[in-house]
TORDRENDREN-107591 format. One line per 10 residues: for each residue x, y, z of N, C-alpha, C. Coordinates in pm, 1 decimal. Atoms other than C-alpha are relative to their C-alpha. Last residue first. Layout:
BEGIN
X,Y,Z,X,Y,Z,X,Y,Z | ...
//
This chain:
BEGIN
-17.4,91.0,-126.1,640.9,-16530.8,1762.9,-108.8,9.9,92.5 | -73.2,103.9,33.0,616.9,-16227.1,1518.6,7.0,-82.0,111.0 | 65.7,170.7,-24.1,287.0,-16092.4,1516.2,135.8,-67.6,-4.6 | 0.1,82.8,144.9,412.2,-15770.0,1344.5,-9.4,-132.0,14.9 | 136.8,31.0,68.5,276.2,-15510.6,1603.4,10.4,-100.2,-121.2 | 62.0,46.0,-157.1,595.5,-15458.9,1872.5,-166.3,-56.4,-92.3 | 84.4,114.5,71.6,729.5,-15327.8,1532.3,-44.0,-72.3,70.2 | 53.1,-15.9,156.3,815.0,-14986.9,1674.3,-80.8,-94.9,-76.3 | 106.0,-57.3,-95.3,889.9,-15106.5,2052.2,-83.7,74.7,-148.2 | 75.0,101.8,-49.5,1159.1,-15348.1,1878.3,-182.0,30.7,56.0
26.3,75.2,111.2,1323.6,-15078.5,1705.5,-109.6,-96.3,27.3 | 118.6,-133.7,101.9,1305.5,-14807.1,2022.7,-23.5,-81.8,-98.5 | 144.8,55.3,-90.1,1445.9,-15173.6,2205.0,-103.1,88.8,-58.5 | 56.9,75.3,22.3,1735.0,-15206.5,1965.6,-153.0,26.6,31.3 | 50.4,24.8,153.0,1802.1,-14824.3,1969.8,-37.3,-119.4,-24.0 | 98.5,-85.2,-16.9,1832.6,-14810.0,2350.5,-56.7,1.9,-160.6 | 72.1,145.0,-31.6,2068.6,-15185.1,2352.4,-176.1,202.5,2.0 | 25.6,94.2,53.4,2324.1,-14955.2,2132.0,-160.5,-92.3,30.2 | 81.7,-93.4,106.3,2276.3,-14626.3,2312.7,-52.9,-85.7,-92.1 | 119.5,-50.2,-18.1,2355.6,-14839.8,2625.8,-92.7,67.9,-120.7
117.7,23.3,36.5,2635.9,-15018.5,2526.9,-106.0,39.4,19.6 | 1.7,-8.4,180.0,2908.0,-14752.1,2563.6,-116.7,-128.6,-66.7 | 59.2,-126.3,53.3,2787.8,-14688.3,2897.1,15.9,-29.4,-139.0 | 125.0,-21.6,-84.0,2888.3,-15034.9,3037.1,-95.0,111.1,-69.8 | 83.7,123.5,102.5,3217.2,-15000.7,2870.3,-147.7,-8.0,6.4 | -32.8,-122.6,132.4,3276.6,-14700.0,3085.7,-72.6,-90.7,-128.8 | 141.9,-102.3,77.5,3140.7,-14892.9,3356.5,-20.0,109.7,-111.7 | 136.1,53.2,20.7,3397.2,-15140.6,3311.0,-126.8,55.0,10.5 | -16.1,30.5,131.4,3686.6,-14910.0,3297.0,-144.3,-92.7,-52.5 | 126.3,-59.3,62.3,3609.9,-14777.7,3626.0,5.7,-20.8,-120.6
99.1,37.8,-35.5,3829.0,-15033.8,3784.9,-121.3,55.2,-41.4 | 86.4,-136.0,51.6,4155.6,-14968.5,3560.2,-180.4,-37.8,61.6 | 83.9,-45.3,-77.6,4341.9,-15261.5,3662.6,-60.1,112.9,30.0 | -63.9,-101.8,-39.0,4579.3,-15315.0,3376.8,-89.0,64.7,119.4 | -115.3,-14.0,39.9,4496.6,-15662.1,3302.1,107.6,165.3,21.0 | -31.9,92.5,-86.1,4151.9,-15733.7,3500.2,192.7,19.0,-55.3 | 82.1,-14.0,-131.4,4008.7,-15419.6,3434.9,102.7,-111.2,65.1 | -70.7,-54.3,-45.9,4084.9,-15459.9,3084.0,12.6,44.4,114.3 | -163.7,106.9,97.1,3980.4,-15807.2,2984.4,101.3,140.0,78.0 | -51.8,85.0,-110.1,3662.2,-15704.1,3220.9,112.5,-25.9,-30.7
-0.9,-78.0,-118.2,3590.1,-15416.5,2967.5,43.0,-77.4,124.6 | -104.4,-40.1,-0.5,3679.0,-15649.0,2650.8,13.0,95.4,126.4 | -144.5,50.0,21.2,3471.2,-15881.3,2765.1,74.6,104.0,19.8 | 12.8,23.3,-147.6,3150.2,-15662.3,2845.8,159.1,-90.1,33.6 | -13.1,-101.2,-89.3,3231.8,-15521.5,2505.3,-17.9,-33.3,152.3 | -121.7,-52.3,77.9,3207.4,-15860.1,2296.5,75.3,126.5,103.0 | -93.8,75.6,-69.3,2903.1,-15975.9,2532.1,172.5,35.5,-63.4 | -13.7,-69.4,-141.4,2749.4,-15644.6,2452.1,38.2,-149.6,30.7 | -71.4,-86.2,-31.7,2817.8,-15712.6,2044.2,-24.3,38.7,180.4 | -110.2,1.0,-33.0,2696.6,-16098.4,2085.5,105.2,184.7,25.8
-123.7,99.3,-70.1,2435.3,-16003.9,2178.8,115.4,-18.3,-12.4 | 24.7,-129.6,-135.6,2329.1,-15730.4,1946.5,20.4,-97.6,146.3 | -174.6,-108.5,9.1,2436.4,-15978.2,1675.8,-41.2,76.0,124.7 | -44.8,100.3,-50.3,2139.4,-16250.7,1816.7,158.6,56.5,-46.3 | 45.7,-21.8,-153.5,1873.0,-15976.0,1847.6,204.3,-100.4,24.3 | -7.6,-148.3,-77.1,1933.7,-15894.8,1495.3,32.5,-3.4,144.6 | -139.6,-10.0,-25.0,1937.2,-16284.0,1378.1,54.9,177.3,5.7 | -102.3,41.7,-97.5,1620.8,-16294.7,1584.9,149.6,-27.7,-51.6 | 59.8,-86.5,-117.1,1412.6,-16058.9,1397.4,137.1,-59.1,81.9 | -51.8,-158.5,-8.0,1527.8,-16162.9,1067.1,63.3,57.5,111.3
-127.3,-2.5,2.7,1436.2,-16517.1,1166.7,87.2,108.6,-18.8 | -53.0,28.9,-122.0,1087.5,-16384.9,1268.7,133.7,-66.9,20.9 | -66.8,-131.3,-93.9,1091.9,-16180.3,945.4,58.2,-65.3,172.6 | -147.7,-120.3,61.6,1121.6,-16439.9,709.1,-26.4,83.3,110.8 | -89.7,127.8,-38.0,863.4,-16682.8,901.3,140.0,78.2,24.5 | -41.6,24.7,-172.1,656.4,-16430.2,920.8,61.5,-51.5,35.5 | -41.0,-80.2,-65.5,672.4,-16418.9,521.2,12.8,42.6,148.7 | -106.8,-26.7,70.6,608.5,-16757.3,481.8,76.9,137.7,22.1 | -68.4,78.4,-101.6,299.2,-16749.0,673.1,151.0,3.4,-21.2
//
């Protein structure tokens, strides 16, 4: 039990950096957008989380079997 415990806090302080990094980048892409008005700047950003939120989910779709929660 104990150990499920450990991983399902694990689990979610993973989930809970990988948040904040695409709210971090969704910022700084609106920060610039809105300051030097570069309008495709935000889907540039946009792209640069993707590989990020594609490796959480291949991680997630891996241990999809460890009962957590």
């Amino acid at each position: 039990m104990a150990l499920n415990l450990t991983y399902c806090l694990a689990a979610d302080a993973v989930q809970s950096a990988t948040c904040a990094y695409i709210a971090l980048v969704t910022l700084a892409g609106l920060a610039v957008n809105a300051a030097i008005h570069i309008a495709w700047f935000d889907s540039i950003t946009a792209l640069v989380v993707v590989p990020i939120l594609i490796n959480e989910g291949w991680s997630a779709w891996k241990d999809r079997g460890s009962g957590c929660c």
